[in-house]
Structure formats: C-alpha cells, structure tokens
C-alpha positions, 0 to 999 in steps of 0.5 A: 436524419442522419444525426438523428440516427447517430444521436439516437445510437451514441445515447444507447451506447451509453446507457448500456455503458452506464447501467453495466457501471452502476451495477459493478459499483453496487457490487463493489459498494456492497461487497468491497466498499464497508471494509476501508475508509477510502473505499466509502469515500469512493462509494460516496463520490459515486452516489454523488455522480449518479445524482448529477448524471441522472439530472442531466440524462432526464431532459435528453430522454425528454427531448424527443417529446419537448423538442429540445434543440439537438445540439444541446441534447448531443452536449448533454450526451457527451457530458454523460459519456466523460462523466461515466468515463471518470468514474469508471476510471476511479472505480478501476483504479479503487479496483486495482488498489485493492489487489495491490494495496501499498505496503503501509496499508496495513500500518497506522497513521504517522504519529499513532505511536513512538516506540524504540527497538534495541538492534543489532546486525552482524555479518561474519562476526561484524557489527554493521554500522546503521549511524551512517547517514545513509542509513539515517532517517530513511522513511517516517514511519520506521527510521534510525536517527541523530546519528544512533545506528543501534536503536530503531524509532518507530512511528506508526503502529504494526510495523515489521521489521522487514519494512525498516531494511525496505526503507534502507534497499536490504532485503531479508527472509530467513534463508537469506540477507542482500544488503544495500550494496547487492551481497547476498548472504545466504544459509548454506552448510557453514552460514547461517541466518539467526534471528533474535528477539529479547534473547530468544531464537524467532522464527518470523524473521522480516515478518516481526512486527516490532514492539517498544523496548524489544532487542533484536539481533540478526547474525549471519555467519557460522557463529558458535554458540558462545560468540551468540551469546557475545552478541545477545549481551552486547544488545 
C-alpha cells in the first residue's frame, strides 16, 4: 500500500514536471525556435522525445486498470523522469546559448570566403612586427601567415577586425589599445588612437568588419599630420 501510494505521487510529480516542460518547449519552439538552424534541430529532437516518452507514459496510465506489475510501471516512471531531465538539460543549455551566443555566431561557416587586408599597427611612431610567430595563425577564421605580418587572411565572412587582435590576446576600442604583453595605450591630452581605412579616418574602430583588398592602419601616439600621412603611404 505504501508503494502504491508513493508510486502514485512520483507519477503526479512527474506529469506536472512534464506538462510545465512541454509548454516551455512550445514556446521556445514558436517564438525562439524559427530564427537559427540549431535551434530547430533542438526543436526537432524534442518532438522526437515526446513521441518516445508518450509511448511509455501510456501503458503506466493504463496500468491500473490492466494490472501491469508495479515494478515495471516504477521502471517506466523513472525512465520518464531521466528523459524529462535530459531535455530540460538541453533546453536550458539552448536557453543559455541564446543569451551568450559564442562570438563567431555571427560569422560565416570556415571557408565561406578568403579575402585579404593590408594592415598596419604603430605605436609611438613604431611598426609592430605581427610576422612573429606568436602572432601567427592564431585561429582559422581570421589569422596572418607564412611569416607575413602586414597582411590579414580571412576566412569566414562578416569578421571584425576586433576579433583578429582577440585571437592575438590585444584588446582595442577607440580610447584605448592593450597589447598582448598587458600595455595599455590610452587617449589622453597627448596620444591619441586613430584608425584608418583606405586612407580615411573611421570611426568603428574594433567594430569594422574587414573587406577584400581594405588597407588599415591603427596608430596610436601624438602623430602629426605629416608623420600620418608616412604611415598611410607606407600601407
């Protein structure tokens, strides 16, 4: 009697659980679900759980009335229950990938193009050497190689330029520059950063989406305009 009673409760419990997590995943599918691949792949895979979970919630309904031995109806309670739990695992994680989506979400697949930039970075007047290797093919998607530090490979579409010096542990906004080594280089009364793109002043900074045959120049420092216009006919 008293497992009768327990049984009775853990199958309760779990139909609340399970009708509460089919409605969020009709939502999620309605509202969220349409706008990316993976997240109909995700939509799909529950539909395919819920088939297979129906299957097996349907005889234990029945088993009151058809004698189905209890321990396989507790069997069948606890399949349900692990089931439930996966995909309410996978729909929170879906959940949370759609807050904090990956930075190259938004780039296309590996391979969807193979452009080349022209660039340039000084600091005080000096060139920065990116032919080192450690600056040297540092992701797939965006990268310098065979040695060449002055031109940028690109391999995926709709890459920023803010993402290249991710790659290379540099940081740069339109204030400031941190280098790989820590050095903050930052706008103050002096110093400035400026940022080029084919000969002309532009104001995304690590915003700019690179594009085939572009020539960039970042230059911090309290360059006048003639040592600017040396570094633009050096690009």
């Amino acid at each position: 009697m008293l497992w009768i009673i327990r049984a009775d409760l853990l199958e309760y419990h779990i139909t609340l659980f399970y009708n509460f997590l089919e409605y969020y995943m009709v939502v999620f599918c309605n509202v969220i679900g349409t706008r990316r691949f993976y997240l109909a792949v995700i939509c799909n895979f529950w539909y395919i759980i819920n088939k297979f979970i129906n299957s097996i919630a349907l005889p234990v309904r029945r088993s009151r009335t058809t004698g189905v031995d209890r321990r396989k109806k507790r069997s069948q309670l606890i399949s349900i229950g692990i089931i439930a739990g996966v995909v309410a695992g996978i729909a929170y994680g879906a959940y949370i990938y759609t807050l904090n989506p990956p930075r190259t979400a938004t780039f296309g697949a590996i391979g969807s193009t193979h452009e080349h930039t022209a660039f340039k970075l000084f600091i005080n007047g000096q060139a920065i050497d990116f032919s080192q290797p450690k600056y040297q093919v540092k992701s797939q998607y965006v990268h310098f190689e065979n040695g060449d530090g002055d031109t940028i490979h690109k391999h995926a579409t709709g890459i920023d330029i803010g993402f290249l010096f991710e790659t290379l542990d540099i940081k740069f906004t339109s204030d400031c520059i941190t280098m790989d080594d820590g050095t903050r280089y930052c706008n103050d009364g002096n110093n400035t950063l400026k940022f080029f793109v084919n000969g002309v002043r532009n104001d995304l900074y690590n915003n700019y989406i690179l594009m085939d045959d572009d020539r960039v120049i970042l230059s911090y420092g309290s360059e006048g305009q003639e040592q600017i216009d040396e570094q633009l006919k050096d690009s």
